[in-house]
C-alpha positions in Angstrom: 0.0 0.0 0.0 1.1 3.1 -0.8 -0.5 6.5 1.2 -0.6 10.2 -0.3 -1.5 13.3 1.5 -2.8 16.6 0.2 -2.3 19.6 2.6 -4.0 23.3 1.9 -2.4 26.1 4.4 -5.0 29.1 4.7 -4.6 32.2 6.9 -6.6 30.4 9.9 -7.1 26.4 9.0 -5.2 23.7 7.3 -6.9 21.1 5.2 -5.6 17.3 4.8 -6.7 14.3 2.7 -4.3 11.2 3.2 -5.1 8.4 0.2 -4.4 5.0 0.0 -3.6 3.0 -2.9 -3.5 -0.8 -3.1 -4.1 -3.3 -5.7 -7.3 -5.0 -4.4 -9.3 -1.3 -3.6 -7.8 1.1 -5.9 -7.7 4.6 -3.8 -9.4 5.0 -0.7 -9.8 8.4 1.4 -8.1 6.6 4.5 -8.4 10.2 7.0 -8.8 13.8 6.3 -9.4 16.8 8.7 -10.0 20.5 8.4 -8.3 22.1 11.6 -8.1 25.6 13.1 -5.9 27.8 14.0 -6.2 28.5 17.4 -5.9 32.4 17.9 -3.3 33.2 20.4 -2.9 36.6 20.0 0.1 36.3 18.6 1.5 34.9 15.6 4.5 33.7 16.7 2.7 31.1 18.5 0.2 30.7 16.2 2.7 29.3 13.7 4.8 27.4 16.2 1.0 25.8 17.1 1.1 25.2 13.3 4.6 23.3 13.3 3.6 21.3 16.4 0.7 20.2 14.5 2.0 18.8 11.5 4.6 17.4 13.9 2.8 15.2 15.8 0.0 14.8 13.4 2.3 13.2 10.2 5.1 11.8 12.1 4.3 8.5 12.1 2.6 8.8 8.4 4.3 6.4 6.0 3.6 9.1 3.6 4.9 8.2 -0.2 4.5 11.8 -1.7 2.9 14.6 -0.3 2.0 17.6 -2.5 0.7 21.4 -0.6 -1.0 23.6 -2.2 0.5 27.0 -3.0 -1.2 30.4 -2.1 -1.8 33.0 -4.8 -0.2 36.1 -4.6 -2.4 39.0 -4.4 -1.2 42.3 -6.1 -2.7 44.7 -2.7 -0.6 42.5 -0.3 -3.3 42.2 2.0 -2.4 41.1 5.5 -4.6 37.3 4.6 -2.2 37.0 2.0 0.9 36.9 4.2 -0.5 34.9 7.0 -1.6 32.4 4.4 1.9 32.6 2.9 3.8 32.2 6.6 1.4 28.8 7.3 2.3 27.9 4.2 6.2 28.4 5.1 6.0 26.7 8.3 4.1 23.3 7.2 6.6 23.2 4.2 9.5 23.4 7.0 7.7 21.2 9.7 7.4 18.6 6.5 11.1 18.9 5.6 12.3 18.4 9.0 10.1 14.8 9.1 11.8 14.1 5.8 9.2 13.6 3.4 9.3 14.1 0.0 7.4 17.3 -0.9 6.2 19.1 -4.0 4.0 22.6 -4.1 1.7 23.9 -6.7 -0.7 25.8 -7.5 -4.4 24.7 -8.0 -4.7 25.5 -11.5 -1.7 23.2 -12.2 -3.1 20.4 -10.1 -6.4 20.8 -11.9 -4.7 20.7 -15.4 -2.2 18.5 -14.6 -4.9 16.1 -13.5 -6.8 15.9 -16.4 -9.7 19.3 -16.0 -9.2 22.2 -18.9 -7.7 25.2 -17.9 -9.8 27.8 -16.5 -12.2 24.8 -14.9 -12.7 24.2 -11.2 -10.6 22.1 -9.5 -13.8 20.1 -7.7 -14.5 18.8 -11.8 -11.9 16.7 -11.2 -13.0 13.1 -12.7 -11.4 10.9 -10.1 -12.2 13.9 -7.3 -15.7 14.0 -7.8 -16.0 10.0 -7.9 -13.6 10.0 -4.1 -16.1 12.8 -2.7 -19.3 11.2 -3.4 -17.7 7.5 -2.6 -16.8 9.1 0.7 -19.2 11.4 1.3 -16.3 14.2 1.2 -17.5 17.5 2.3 -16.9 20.3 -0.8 -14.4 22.4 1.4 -11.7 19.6 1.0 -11.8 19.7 -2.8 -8.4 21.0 -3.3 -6.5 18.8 0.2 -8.1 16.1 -1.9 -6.8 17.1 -5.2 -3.3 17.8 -3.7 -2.9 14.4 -2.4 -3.9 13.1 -6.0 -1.3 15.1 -7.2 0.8 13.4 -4.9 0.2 10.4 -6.6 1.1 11.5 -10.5 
C-alpha cells in the first residue's frame, strides 16, 4: 500500500486528505481533517502551534509523496495573503524536517495536470468527484483532496 497526502495552508485552517492506494481497492480516502488555527494573540505562536501540529500529526505517516497547495499572490498585499503565505512556510518546514518528499503547486496546475481544462474548477476533477461522493467528502476539501492526487502522479 502506498499513502498520499494533500495539505492546503489558509490564513486560519489547514486542510488534509491522506489516500491509499492498493491493488485489491484502488484509492481509498483513509483520513482527512480541516483544523483551526487556534488564535493566540500572537502569531508567533500561532505558527509554532502550526509546526507542532503537522509534527505530531504526520510523524508517524508512511507518507509516499505529499503535495501542498501554494497560495496565490495577491497584487494589494493584504495582511490574509501573508499569513496564508507564513502557514504555508511553516508546514513546508515542519514537512522537511520529518523528511518527506514534498512538492507545491498551485491549484490550476493540479487541476490541469490532472486531467480538467484550464480555467475549470478544481472540484470537476474526474477521479475527485467519484472520491467525494464515494466518501461522502465534504466540498471544502476539494483542493487537500486534489493535492494528495497530485501526490500520486
Amino acid at each position: 500500500m502506498t499513502h498520499f497526502l494533500g495539505l492546503v495552508p489558509a490564513k486560519s485552517e489547514l486542510c488534509w486528505v491522506l489516500l491509499e492506494a492498493d491493488d485489491s481497492q484502488g484509492l481509498q480516502v483513509k483520513a482527512s481533517k480541516k483544523v483551526m488555527i487556534p488564535s493566540f494573540g500572537n502569531r508567533e505562536r500561532e505558527l509554532a502551534w502550526v509546526y507542532t501540529y503537522v509534527q505530531e500529526t504526520f510523524e508517524n505517516f508512511e507518507v509516499t509523496s505529499i503535495c501542498v497547495v501554494q497560495g496565490s499572490l495577491s497584487q494589494n498585499g493584504t495582511e490574509s495573503v501573508l499569513f496564508r503565505a507564513q502557514v504555508e512556510g511553516v508546514v513546508l518546514a515542519s514537512l522537511a524536517s520529518l523528511k518527506f518528499e514534498v512538492t507545491s503547486a498551485k491549484k490550476r496546475v493540479i487541476a490541469t495536470r490532472l486531467g480538467v481544462k484550464k480555467g475549470a474548477d478544481i472540484s470537476m476533477i474526474p477521479l475527485l468527484m467519484e472520491l467525494r461522493e464515494h466518501h461522502s467528502m465534504p466540498k471544502y476539501l476539494d483542493e487537500a483532496m486534489a493535492a494528495a492526487l497530485m501526490a500520486n502522479v
